[in-house]
C-alpha positions, -999 to 999 in steps of 0.1 A, spaced: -70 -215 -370 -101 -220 -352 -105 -260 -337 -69 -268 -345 -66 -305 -337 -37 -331 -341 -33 -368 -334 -10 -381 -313 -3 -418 -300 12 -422 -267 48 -439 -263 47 -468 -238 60 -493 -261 83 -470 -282 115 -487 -290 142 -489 -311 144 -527 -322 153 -523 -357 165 -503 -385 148 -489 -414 170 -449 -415 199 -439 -406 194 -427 -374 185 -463 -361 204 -484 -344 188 -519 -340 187 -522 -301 199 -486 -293 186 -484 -256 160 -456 -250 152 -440 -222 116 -447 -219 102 -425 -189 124 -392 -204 107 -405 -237 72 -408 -219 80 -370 -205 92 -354 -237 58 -367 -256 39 -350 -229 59 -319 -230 55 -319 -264 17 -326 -262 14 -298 -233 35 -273 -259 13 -281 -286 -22 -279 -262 -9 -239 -246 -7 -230 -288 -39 -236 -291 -45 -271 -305 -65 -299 -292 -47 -332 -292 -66 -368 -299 -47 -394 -294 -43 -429 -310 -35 -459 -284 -9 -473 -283 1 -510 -296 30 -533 -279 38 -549 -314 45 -512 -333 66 -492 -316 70 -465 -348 26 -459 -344 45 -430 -316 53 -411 -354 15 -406 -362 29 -380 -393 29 -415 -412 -2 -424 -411 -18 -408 -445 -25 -377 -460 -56 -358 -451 -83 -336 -471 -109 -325 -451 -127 -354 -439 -112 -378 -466 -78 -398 -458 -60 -418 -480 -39 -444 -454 0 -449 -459 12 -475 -476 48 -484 -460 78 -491 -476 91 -516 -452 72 -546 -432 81 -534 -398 61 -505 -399 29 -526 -421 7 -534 -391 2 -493 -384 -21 -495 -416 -46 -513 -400 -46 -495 -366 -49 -459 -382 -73 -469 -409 -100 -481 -378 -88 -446 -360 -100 -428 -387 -130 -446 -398 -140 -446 -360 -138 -407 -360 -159 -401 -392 -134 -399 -414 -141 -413 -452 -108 -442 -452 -98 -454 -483 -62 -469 -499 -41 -463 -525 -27 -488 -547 -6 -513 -528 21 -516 -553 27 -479 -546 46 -468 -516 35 -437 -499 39 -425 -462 16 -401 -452 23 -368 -438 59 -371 -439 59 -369 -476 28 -349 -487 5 -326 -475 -26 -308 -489 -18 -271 -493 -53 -251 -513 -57 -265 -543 -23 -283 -542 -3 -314 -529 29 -307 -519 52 -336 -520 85 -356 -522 94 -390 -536 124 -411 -540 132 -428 -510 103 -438 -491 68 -430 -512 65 -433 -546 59 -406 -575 34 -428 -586 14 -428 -549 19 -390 -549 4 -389 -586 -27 -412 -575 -32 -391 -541 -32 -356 -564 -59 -374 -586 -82 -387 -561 -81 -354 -544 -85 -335 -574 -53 -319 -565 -22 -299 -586 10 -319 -581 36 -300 -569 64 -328 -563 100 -327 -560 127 -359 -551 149 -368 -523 180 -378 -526 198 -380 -490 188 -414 -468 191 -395 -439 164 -369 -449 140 -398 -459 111 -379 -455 98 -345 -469 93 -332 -432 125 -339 -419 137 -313 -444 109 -289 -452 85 -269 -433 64 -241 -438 62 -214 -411 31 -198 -400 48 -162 -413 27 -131 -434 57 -140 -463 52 -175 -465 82 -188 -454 93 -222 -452 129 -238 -440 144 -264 -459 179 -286 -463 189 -282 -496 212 -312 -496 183 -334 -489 170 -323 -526 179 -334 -561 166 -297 -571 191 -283 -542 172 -245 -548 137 -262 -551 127 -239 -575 93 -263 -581 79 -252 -544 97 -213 -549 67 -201 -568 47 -207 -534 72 -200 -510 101 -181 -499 125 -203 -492 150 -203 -464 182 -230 -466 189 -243 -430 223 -253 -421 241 -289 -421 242 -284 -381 198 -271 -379 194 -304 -400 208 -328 -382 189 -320 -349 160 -320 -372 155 -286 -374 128 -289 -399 112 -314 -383 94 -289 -366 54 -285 -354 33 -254 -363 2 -244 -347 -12 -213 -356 19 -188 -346 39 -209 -327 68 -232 -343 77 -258 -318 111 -269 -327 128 -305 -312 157 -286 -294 178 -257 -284 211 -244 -299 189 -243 -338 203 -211 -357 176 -205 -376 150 -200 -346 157 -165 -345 148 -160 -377 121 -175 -375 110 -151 -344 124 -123 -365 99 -132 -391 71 -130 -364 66 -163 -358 62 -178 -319 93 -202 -309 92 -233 -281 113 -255 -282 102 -293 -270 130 -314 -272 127 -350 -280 159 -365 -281 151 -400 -273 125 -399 -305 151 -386 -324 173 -419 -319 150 -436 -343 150 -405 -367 119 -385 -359 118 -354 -339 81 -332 -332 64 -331 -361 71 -372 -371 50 -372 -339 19 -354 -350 -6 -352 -375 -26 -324 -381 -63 -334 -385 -79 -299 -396 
C-alpha cells in the first residue's frame, strides 16, 4: 500500500503497576531500556517494510498509551475513540482524541455506557467491521461503530480472559488466499465460521498463542511477529508472505506484543 503509516507512542514511562489481564502482574519489574530498545526495533522493522511511523508522546501518568492499537477504530479520516473498560487506562481517551483531532482527523465518541477498545477489537475491512465482544468492548459499541460507519457487522465473542482482545488471537496475513491465523480456544464459535466466508482460516497452536503469535504487525508483505521459535511462521512464508520477527518481551509482561503497539492510520 502506497503511504502506509502507523502510530506509535514511545515507552519511557511504560510500566507494569497494575492489573487489568492476565498477563499482568501488579509491580512486575520491567526492564525499561531493553523495553526502550525493542520499541525501536520494532519501529525500525516496521520503517524497512515500508511504513512511516507517527508517533504519539508519551504521558508519565498512562503507562498502557505505549499500546496505541487501543486507541479507536479508524475509517478513512473518521475515528471513533475507545471507550475503556477499566479506569486505569481512562485518561488515554483524552490524549488520543487531541492526537487525532490535531492531525485532521474527524474525532468523535461513542456512547459512554458502551465499552469499546479500538483496534484491538475491530477493524474496518471494505464494506465491513470485523469484530469481537465479550470481554472488553461491547456488542452494543461494535453495533453503534458498524452504524456510524455505514458498515456490515461481522462480529463474533470471546470467551478466554487471556485472549481479551480480537488481535491477540486473530490476524489477517497480507497473502493472495486471504489468510488469517487465529486461536480457536479464544472463541465461543471455536471454527469461526462467521469470518470463514471472508477468510481462510488457519488455527495456531496453544504454544504460537501464548507468545502472542497473533499479535502480529502486517505491513504490506511483511508479518512482523513478537518472537522466535512461532510454528506457524513458516507457513506463513510458505504462503508468500515476508517474516521478521521483533521481539518484545518486556511489552508482553503486561499482555501486548507488536501489533498492541501499533495502529494503522491508512
Amino acid at each position: 500500500m502506497a503511504n502506509h503509516s502507523v502510530l506509535m507512542s514511545s515507552p519511557e514511562y511504560f510500566k507494569v503497576e497494575y492489573s487489568i489481564n492476565p498477563w499482568m502482574v501488579a509491580g512486575v519489574e520491567v526492564d525499561l531500556d531493553l523495553a526502550k530498545k525493542q520499541w525501536n526495533n520494532l519501529k525500525e522493522s516496521i520503517e524497512s517494510a515500508g511504513a512511516t511511523v507517527e508517533v504519539v508522546p508519551p504521558n508519565e501518568q498512562l503507562p498502557d498509551l505505549v499500546f496505541t492499537a487501543n486507541s479507536g477504530i479508524i475509517n478513512g479520516k473518521d475515528v471513533l475513540i475507545a471507550n475503556f473498560k477499566y479506569e486505569e487506562r481512562r485518561g488515554e481517551e483524552e490524549v488520543f482524541a487531541n492526537w487525532f483531532n490535531e492531525n485532521g482527523y474527524n474525532v468523535a465518541r461513542i456512547p459512554s455506557e458502551y465499552k469499546f477498545e479500538g483496534r484491538g477489537d475491530a477493524f474496518v475491512y471494505g464494506e465491513y467491521l470485523i469484530g469481537a465482544y465479550g470481554i472488553r468492548s461491547d456488542k452494543e459499541a461494535l453495533m453503534y461503530i458498524a452504524d456510524e460507519f455505514n458498515l456490515t457487522p461481522i462480529i463474533v465473542e470471546l470467551v478466554n480472559e487471556k485472549f481479551y482482545h480480537l488481535d491477540t488471537c486473530f490476524q489477517k496475513l497480507p497473502t493472495e488466499s486471504n489468510d488469517a491465523i487465529f486461536y480457536p480456544q479464544a472463541f465461543k464459535d471455536e471454527s469461526l465460521s462467521q469470518f470463514s466466508q471472508f477468510f481462510n482460516l488457519i488455527p495456531v497452536s496453544e504454544g504460537d498463542a501464548n507468545k502472542l503469535a497473533c499479535n502480529a504487525v502486517v505491513v504490506q508483505d511483511t508479518v512482523i511477529l513478537p518472537s522466535d521459535g512461532i510454528e506457524v511462521a513458516n507457513k506463513i512464508s510458505d504462503l508468500g508472505a515476508k517474516v521478521v520477527v521483533a521481539e518484545v518481551s518486556e511489552f508482553i509482561k503486561s499482555g501486548g506484543a507488536c501489533q498492541c503497539l501499533v495502529i494503522a492510520l491508512n
